[in-house]
py3Dmol code that shows the C-alpha trace and the ligand (Angstrom):
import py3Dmol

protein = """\
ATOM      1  CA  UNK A   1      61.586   5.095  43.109  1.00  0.00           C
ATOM      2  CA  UNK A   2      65.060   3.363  42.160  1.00  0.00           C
ATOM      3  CA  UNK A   3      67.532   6.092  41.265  1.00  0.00           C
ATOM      4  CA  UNK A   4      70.483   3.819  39.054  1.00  0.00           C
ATOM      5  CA  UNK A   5      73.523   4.973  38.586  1.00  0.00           C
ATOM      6  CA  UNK A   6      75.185   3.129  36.098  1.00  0.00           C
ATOM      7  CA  UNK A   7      73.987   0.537  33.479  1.00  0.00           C
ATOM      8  CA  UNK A   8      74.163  -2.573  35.619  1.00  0.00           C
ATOM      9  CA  UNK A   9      71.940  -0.851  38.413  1.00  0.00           C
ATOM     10  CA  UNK A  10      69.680  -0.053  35.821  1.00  0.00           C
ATOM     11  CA  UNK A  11      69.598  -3.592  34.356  1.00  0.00           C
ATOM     12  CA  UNK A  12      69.060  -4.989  38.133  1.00  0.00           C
ATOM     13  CA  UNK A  13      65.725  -2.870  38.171  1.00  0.00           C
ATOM     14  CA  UNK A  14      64.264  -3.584  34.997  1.00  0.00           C
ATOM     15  CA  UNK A  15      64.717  -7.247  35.469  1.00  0.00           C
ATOM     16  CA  UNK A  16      62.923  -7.103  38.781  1.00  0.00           C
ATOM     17  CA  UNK A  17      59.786  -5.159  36.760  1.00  0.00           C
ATOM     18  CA  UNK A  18      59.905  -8.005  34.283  1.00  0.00           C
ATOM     19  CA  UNK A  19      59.666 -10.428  36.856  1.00  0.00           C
ATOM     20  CA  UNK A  20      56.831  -8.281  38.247  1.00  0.00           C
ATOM     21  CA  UNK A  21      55.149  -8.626  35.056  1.00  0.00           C
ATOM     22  CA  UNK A  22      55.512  -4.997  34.167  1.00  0.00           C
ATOM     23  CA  UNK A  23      56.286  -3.551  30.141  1.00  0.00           C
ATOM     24  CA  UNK A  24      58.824  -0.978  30.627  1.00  0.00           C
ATOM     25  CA  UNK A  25      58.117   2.163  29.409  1.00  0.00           C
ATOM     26  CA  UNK A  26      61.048   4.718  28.669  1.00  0.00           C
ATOM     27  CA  UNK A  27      60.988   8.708  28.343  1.00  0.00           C
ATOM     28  CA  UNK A  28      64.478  10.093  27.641  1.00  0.00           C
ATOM     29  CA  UNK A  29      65.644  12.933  29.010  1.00  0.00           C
ATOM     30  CA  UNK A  30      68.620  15.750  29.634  1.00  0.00           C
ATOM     31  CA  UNK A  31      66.967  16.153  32.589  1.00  0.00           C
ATOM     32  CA  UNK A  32      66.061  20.231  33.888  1.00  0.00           C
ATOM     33  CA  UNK A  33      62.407  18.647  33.682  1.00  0.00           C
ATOM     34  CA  UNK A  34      59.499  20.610  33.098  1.00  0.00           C
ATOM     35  CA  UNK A  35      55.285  20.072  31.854  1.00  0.00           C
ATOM     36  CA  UNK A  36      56.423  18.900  28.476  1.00  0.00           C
ATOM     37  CA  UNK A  37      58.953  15.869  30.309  1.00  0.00           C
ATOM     38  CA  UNK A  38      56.432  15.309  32.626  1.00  0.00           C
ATOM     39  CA  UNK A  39      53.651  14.910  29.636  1.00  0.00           C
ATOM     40  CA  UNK A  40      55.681  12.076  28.669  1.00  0.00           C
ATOM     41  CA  UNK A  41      55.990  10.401  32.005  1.00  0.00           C
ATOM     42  CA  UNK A  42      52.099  10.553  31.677  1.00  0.00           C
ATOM     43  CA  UNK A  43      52.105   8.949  28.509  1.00  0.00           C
ATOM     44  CA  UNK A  44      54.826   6.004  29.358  1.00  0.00           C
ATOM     45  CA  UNK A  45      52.546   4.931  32.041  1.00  0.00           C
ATOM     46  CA  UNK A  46      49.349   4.758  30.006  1.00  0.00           C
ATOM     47  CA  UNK A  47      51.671   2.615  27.600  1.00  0.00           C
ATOM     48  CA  UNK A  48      53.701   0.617  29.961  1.00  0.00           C
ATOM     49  CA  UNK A  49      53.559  -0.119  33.986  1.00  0.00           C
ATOM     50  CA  UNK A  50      56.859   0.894  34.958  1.00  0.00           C
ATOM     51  CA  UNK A  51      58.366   4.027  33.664  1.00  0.00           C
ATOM     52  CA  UNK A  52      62.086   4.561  33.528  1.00  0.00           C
ATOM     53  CA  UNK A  53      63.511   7.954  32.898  1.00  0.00           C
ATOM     54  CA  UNK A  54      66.515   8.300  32.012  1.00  0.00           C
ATOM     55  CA  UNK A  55      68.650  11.964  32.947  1.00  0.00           C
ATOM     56  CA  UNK A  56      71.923  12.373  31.321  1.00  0.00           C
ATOM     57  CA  UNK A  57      73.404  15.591  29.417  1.00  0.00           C
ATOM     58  CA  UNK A  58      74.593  13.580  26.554  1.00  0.00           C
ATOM     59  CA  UNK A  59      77.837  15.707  25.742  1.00  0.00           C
ATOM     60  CA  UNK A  60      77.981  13.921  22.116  1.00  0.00           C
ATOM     61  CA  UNK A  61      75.140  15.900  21.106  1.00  0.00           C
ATOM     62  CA  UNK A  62      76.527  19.391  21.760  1.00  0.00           C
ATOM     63  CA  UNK A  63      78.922  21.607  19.453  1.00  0.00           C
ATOM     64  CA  UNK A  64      82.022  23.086  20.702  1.00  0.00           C
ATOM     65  CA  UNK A  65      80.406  26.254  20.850  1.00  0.00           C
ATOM     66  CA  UNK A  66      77.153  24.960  22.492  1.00  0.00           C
ATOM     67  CA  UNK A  67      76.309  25.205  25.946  1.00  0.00           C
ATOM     68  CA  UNK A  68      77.201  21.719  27.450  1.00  0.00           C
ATOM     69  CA  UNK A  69      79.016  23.096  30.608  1.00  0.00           C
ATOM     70  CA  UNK A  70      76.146  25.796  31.260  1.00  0.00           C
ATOM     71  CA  UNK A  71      73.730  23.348  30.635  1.00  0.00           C
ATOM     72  CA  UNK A  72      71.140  23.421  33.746  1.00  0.00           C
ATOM     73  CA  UNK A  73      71.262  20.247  36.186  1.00  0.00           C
ATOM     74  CA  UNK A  74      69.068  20.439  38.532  1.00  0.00           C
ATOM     75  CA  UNK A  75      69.216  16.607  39.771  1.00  0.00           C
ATOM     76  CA  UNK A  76      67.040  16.716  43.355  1.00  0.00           C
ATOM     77  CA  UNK A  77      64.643  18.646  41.691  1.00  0.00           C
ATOM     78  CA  UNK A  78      63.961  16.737  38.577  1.00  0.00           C
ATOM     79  CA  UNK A  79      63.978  13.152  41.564  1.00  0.00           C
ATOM     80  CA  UNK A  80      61.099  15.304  43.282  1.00  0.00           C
ATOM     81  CA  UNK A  81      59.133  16.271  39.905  1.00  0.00           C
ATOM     82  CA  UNK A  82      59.607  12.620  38.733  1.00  0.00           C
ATOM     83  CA  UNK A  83      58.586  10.949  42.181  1.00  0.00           C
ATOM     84  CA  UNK A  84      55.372  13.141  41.973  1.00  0.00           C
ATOM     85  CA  UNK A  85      54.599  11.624  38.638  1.00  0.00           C
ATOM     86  CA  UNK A  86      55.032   7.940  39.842  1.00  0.00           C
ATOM     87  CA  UNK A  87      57.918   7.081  38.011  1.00  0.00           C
ATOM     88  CA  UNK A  88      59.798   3.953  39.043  1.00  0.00           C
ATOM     89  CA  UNK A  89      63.087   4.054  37.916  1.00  0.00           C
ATOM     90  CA  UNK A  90      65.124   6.998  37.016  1.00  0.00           C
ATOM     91  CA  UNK A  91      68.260   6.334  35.393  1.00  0.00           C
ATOM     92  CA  UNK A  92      70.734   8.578  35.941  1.00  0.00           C
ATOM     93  CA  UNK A  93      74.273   7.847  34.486  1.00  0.00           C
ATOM     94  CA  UNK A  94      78.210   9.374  35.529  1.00  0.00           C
ATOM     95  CA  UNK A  95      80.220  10.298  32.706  1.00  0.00           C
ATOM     96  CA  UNK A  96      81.383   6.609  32.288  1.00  0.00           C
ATOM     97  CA  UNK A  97      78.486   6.213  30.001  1.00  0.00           C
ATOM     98  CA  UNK A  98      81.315   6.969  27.550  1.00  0.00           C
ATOM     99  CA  UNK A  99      83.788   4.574  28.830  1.00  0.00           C
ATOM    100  CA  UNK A 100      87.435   5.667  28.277  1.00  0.00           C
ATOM    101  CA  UNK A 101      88.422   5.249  24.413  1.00  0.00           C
ATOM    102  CA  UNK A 102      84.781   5.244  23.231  1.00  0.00           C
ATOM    103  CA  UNK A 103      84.987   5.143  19.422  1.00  0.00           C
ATOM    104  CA  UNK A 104      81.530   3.798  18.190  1.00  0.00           C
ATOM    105  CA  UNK A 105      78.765   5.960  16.388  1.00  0.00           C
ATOM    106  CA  UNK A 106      75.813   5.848  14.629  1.00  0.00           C
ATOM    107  CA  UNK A 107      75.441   7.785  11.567  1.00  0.00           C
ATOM    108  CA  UNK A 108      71.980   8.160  10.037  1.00  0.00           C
ATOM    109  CA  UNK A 109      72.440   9.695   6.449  1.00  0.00           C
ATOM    110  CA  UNK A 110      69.268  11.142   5.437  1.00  0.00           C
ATOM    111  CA  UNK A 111      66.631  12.832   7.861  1.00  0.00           C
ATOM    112  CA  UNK A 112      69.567  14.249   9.760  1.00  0.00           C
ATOM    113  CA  UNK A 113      71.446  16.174   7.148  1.00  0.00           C
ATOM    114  CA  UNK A 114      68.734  19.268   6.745  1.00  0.00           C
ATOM    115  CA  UNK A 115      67.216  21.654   9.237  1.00  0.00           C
ATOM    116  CA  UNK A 116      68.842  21.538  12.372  1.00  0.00           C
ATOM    117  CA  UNK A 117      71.571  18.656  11.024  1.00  0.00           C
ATOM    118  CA  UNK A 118      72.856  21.527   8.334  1.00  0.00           C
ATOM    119  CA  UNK A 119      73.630  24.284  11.213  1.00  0.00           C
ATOM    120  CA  UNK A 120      74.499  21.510  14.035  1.00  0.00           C
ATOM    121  CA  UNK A 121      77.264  19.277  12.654  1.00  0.00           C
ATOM    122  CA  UNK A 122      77.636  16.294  14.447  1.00  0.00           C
ATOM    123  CA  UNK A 123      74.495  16.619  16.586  1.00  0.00           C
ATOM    124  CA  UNK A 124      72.351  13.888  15.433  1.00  0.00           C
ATOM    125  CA  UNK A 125      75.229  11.138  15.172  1.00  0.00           C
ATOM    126  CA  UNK A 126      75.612  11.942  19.283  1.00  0.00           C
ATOM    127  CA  UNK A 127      71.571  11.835  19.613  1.00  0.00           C
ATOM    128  CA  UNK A 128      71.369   8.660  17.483  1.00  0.00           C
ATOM    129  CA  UNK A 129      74.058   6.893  19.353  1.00  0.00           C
ATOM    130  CA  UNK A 130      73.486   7.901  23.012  1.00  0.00           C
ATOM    131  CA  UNK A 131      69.729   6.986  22.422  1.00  0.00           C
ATOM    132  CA  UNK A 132      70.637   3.369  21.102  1.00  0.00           C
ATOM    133  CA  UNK A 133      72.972   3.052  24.117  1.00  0.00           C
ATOM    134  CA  UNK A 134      69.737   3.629  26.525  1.00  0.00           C
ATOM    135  CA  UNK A 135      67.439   1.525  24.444  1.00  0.00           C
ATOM    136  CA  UNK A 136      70.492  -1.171  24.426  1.00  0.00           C
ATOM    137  CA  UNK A 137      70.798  -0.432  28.200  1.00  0.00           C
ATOM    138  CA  UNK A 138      66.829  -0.396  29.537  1.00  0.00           C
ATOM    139  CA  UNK A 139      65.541  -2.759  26.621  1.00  0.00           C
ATOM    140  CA  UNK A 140      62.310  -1.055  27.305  1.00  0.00           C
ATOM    141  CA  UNK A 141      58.641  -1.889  25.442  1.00  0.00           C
ATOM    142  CA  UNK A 142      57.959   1.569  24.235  1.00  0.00           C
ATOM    143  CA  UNK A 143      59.920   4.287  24.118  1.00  0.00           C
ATOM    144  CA  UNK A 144      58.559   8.100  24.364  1.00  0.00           C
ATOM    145  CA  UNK A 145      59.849  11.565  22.454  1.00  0.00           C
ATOM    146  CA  UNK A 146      58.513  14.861  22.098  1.00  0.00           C
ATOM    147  CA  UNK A 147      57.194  15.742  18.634  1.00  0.00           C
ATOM    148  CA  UNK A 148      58.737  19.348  19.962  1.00  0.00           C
ATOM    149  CA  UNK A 149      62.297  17.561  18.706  1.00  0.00           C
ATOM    150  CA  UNK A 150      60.616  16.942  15.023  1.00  0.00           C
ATOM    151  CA  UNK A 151      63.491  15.921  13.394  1.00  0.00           C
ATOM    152  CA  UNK A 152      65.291  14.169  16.540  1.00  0.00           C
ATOM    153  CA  UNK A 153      62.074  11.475  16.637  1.00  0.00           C
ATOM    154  CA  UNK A 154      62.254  11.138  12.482  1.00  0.00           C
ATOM    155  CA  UNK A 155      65.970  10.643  13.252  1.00  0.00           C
ATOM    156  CA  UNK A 156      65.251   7.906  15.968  1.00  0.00           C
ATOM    157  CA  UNK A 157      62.137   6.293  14.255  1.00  0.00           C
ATOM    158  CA  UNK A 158      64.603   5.702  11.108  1.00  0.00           C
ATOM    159  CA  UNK A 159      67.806   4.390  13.213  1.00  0.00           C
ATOM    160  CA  UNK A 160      64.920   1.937  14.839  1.00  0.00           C
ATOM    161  CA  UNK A 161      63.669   1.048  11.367  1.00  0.00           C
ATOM    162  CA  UNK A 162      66.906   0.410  10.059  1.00  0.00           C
ATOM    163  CA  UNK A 163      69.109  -1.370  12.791  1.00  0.00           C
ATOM    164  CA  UNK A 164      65.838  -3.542  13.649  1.00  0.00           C
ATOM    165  CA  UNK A 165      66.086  -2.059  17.551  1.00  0.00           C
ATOM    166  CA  UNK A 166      63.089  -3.973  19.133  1.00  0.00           C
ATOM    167  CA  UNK A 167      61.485  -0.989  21.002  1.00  0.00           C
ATOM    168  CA  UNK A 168      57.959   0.944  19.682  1.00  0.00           C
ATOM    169  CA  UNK A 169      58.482   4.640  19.013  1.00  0.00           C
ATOM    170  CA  UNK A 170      55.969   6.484  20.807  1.00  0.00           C
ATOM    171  CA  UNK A 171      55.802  10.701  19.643  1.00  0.00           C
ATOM    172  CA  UNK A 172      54.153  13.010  22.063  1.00  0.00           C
ATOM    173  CA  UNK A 173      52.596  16.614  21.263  1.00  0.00           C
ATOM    174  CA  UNK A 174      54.284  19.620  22.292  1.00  0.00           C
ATOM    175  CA  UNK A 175      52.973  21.213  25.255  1.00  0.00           C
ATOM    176  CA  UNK A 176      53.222  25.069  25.277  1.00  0.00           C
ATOM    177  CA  UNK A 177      53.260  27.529  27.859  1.00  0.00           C
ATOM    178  CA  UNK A 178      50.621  29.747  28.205  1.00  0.00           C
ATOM    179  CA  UNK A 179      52.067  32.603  25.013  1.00  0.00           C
ATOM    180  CA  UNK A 180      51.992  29.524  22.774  1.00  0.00           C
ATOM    181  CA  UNK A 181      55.893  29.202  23.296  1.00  0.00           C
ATOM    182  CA  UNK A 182      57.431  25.565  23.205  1.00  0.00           C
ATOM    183  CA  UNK A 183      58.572  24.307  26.566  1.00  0.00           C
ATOM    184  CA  UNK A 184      62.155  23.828  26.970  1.00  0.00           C
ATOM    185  CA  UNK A 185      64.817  23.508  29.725  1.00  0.00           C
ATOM    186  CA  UNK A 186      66.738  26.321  27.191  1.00  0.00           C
ATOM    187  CA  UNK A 187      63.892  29.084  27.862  1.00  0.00           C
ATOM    188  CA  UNK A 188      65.054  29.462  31.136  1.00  0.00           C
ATOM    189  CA  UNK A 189      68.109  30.961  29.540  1.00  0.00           C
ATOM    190  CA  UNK A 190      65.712  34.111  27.800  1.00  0.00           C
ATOM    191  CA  UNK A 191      66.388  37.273  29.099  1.00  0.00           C
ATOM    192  CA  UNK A 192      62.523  38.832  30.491  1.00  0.00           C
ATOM    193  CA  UNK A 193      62.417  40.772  27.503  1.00  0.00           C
ATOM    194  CA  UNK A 194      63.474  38.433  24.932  1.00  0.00           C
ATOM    195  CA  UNK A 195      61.060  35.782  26.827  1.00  0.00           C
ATOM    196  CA  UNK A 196      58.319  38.159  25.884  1.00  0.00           C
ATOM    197  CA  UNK A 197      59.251  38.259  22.357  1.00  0.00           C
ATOM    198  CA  UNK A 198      59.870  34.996  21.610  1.00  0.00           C
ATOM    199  CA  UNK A 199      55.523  34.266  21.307  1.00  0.00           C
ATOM    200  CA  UNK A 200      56.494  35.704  17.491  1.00  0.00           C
ATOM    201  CA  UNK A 201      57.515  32.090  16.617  1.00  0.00           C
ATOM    202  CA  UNK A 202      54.596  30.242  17.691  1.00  0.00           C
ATOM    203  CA  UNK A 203      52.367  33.068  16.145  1.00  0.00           C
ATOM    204  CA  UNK A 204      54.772  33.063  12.683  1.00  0.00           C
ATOM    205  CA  UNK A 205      53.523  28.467  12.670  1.00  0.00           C
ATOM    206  CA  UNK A 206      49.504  28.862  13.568  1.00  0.00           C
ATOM    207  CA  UNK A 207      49.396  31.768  10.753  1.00  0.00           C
ATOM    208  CA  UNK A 208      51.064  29.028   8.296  1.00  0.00           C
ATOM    209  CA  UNK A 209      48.528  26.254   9.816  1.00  0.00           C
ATOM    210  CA  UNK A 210      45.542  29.092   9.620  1.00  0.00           C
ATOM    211  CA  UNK A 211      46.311  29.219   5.596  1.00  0.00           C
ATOM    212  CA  UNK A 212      46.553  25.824   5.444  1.00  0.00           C
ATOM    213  CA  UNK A 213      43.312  25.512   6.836  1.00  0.00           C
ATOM    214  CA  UNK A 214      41.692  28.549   4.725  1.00  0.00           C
ATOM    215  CA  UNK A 215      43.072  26.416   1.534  1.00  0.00           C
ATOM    216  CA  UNK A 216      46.402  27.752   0.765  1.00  0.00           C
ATOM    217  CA  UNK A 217      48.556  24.540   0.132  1.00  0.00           C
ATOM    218  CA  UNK A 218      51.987  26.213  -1.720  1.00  0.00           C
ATOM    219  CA  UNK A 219      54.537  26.076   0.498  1.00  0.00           C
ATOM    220  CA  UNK A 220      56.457  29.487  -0.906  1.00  0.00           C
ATOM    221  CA  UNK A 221      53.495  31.068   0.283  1.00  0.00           C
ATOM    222  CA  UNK A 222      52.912  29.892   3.879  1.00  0.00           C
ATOM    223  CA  UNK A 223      56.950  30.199   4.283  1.00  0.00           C
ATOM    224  CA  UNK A 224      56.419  33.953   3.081  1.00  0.00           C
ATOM    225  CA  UNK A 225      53.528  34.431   5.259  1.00  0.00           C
ATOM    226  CA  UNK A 226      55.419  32.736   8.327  1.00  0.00           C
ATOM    227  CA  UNK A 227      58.813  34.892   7.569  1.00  0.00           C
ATOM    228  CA  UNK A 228      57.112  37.925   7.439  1.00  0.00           C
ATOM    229  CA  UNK A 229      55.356  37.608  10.671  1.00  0.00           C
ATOM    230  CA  UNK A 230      59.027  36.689  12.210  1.00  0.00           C
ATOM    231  CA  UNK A 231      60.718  39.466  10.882  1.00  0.00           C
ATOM    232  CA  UNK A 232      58.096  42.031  12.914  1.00  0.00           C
ATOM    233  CA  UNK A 233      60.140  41.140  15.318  1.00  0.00           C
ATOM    234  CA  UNK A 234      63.279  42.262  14.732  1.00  0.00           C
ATOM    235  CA  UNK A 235      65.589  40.853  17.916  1.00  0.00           C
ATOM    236  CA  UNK A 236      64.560  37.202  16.558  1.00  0.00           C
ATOM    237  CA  UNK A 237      67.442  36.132  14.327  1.00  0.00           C
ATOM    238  CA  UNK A 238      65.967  33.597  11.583  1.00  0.00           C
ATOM    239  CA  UNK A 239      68.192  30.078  11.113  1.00  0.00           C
ATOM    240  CA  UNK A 240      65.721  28.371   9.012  1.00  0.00           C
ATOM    241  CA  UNK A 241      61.802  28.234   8.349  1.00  0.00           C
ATOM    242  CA  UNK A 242      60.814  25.205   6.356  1.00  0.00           C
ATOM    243  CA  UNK A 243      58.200  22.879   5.848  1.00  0.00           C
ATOM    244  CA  UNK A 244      58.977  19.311   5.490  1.00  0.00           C
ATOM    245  CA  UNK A 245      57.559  15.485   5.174  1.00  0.00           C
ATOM    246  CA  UNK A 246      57.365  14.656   8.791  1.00  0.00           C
ATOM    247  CA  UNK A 247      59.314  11.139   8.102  1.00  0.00           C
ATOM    248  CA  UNK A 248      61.367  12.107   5.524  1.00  0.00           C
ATOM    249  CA  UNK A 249      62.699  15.380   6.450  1.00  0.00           C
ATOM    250  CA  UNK A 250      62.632  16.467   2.506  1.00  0.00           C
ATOM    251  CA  UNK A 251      61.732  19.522   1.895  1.00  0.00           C
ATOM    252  CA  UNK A 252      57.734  19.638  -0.249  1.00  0.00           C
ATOM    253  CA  UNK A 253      56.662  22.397  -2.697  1.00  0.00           C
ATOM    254  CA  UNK A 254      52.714  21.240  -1.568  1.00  0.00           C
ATOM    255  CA  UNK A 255      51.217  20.690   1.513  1.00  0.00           C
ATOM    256  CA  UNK A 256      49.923  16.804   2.382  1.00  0.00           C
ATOM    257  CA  UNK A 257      47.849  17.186   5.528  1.00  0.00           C
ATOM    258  CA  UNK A 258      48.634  14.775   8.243  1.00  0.00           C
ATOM    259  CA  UNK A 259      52.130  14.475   6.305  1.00  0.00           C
ATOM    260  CA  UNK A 260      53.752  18.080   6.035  1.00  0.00           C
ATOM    261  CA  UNK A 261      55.037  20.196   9.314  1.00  0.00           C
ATOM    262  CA  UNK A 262      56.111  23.304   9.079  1.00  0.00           C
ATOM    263  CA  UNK A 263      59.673  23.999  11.110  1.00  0.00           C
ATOM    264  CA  UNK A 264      61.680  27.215  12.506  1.00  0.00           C
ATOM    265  CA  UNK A 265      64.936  27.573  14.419  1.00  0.00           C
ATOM    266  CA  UNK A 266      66.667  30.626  15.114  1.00  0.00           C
ATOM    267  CA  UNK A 267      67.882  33.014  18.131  1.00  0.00           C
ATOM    268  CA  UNK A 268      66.624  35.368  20.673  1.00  0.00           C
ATOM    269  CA  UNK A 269      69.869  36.309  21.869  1.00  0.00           C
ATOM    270  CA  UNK A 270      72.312  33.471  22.674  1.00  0.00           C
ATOM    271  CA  UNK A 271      69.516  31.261  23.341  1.00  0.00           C
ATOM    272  CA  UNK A 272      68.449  29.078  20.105  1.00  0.00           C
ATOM    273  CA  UNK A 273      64.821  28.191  19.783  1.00  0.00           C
ATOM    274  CA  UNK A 274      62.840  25.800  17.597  1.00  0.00           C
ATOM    275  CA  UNK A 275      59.566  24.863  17.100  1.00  0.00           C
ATOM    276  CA  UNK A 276      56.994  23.213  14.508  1.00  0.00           C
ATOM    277  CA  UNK A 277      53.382  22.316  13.784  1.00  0.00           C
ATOM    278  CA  UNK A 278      51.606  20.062  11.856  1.00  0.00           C
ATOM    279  CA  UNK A 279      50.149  21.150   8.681  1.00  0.00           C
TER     280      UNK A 279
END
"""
ligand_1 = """\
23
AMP
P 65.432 17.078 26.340
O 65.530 16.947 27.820
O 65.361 18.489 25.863
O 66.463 16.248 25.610
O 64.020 16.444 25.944
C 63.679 15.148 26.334
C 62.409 14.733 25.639
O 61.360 15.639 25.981
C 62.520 14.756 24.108
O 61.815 13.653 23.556
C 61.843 16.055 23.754
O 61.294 16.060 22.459
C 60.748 16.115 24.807
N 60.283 17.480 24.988
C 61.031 18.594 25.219
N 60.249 19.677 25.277
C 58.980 19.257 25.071
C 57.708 19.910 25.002
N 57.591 21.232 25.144
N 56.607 19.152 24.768
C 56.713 17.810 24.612
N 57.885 17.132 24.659
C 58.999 17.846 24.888
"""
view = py3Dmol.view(width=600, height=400)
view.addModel(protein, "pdb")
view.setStyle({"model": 0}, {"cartoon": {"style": "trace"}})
view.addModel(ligand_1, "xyz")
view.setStyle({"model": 1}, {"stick": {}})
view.zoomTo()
view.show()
């Protein structure tokens, strides 16, 4: 397993996998990896031969007020957990990603002004750009992200769409531990007791998709099934609870099947959670 430090390292190893023959396959990450990362290793080698992953806490992406600093970084570990999953290259850039005076950004307009764009300013114009610098950096086949991120991969699939990046968008499902909650390097944060509570938000979506499959199709009514459930649980502090077009990120009065998800953010503590299912 090449480890790269920096862009040209990076470019050196995918060159000599092209020569190979090898597609290159690439699953970005902030690193802290657990099953749901490691999901998407799995999946970047069924759809390329050699899998890059890259590990860098993108600071463009947090608030002020976010957790950037605290954010966990634990860089042998995540080398061991990725050399266990075959992974070939793991690129792993300094700080000098940004070089000094940085100044360019992408700005998508649409998917990423709702949801989590409304209560994170700034957030997707650090996502957008940081993953178009590693697509511009690996120039990989197929690229991998979590369908846990909903509106991050309708963000990325659009910015692909629109700046003609040549890379396919691959989404993944969302593994779950065993309570139904959504894997994420932030659960490690939850204090034991607000670990156990925070099942109510997985519970609050499969009641929505149980309606959905019982016939109910208004949205008012799955949202007011799915808020009532969360409020039982009164340490879980509601951001938003919507239920959207899965490309589009607008907002639907009816459910399409295949087309709507239904989305939730919110806190259990200082720790901010989201999750979604399909519809
Ligand atoms: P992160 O390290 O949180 O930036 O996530 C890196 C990639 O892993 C993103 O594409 C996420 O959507 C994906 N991911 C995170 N958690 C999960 C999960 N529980 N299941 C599947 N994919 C996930």
């Amino acid at each position: 397993m090449v480890i790269a430090r920096n862009v040209a390292e990076l470019r050196l190893a995918v060159a000599a996998a092209r020569k190979a023959g090898k597609t290159i396959g690439l699953v970005p990450t902030m690193g802290c990896l657990h099953a749901g990362h490691l999901a998407l290793v799995d999946l970047a080698r069924r759809e390329a031969t050699c899998c890059v992953v890259s590990i860098f806490v993108n600071p463009s992406q947090f608030g002020p007020k976010e957790d950037f600093s605290k954010y966990p970084r634990p860089f042998e570990e995540d080398c061991r957990l990725c050399e266990g999953r075959v992974v070939d290259i793991i690129f792993a850039p300094g700080s000098d990603f940004y070089p000094a005076e940085y100044s360019t950004w992408v700005n998508e307009d649409a998917v990423s002004s709702g949801l989590c764009g409304e209560f994170r300013p700034g957030h997707f114009r650090g996502v957008a750009t940081v993953v178009l610098k590693l697509l511009n950096s690996c120039s990989p086949d197929v690229a991998i992200f979590g369908r846990k991120d909903l509106q991050q991969l309708a963000v990325i699939q659009r910015m692909v769409r629109d700046l003609d990046v040549p890379v396919r968008i691959v989404a993944a499902p969302t593994e779950r531990e065993a309570d139904g909650l959504a894997m994420s390097s932030r659960n490690r944060y939850l204090a034991p007791e607000d670990r156990a509570r925070a099942r109510v938000i997985s519970e609050a979506l499969r009641r929505a998709q149980a309606l959905v499959v019982a016939g109910e199709c208004q949205a008012s009514v799955l949202l007011a099934a799915a808020t009532r459930q969360l409020a039982d649980e009164t340490a879980f502090r509601l951001q938003y609870i919507t239920i959207v077009d899965r490309e589009t990120m607008r907002p639907v009065d009816k459910v399409t099947r295949g087309a709507s998800v239904i989305a939730v953010a919110g806190f259990l503590g200082e720790t901010r959670l989201i999750d979604n299912v399909d519809l």
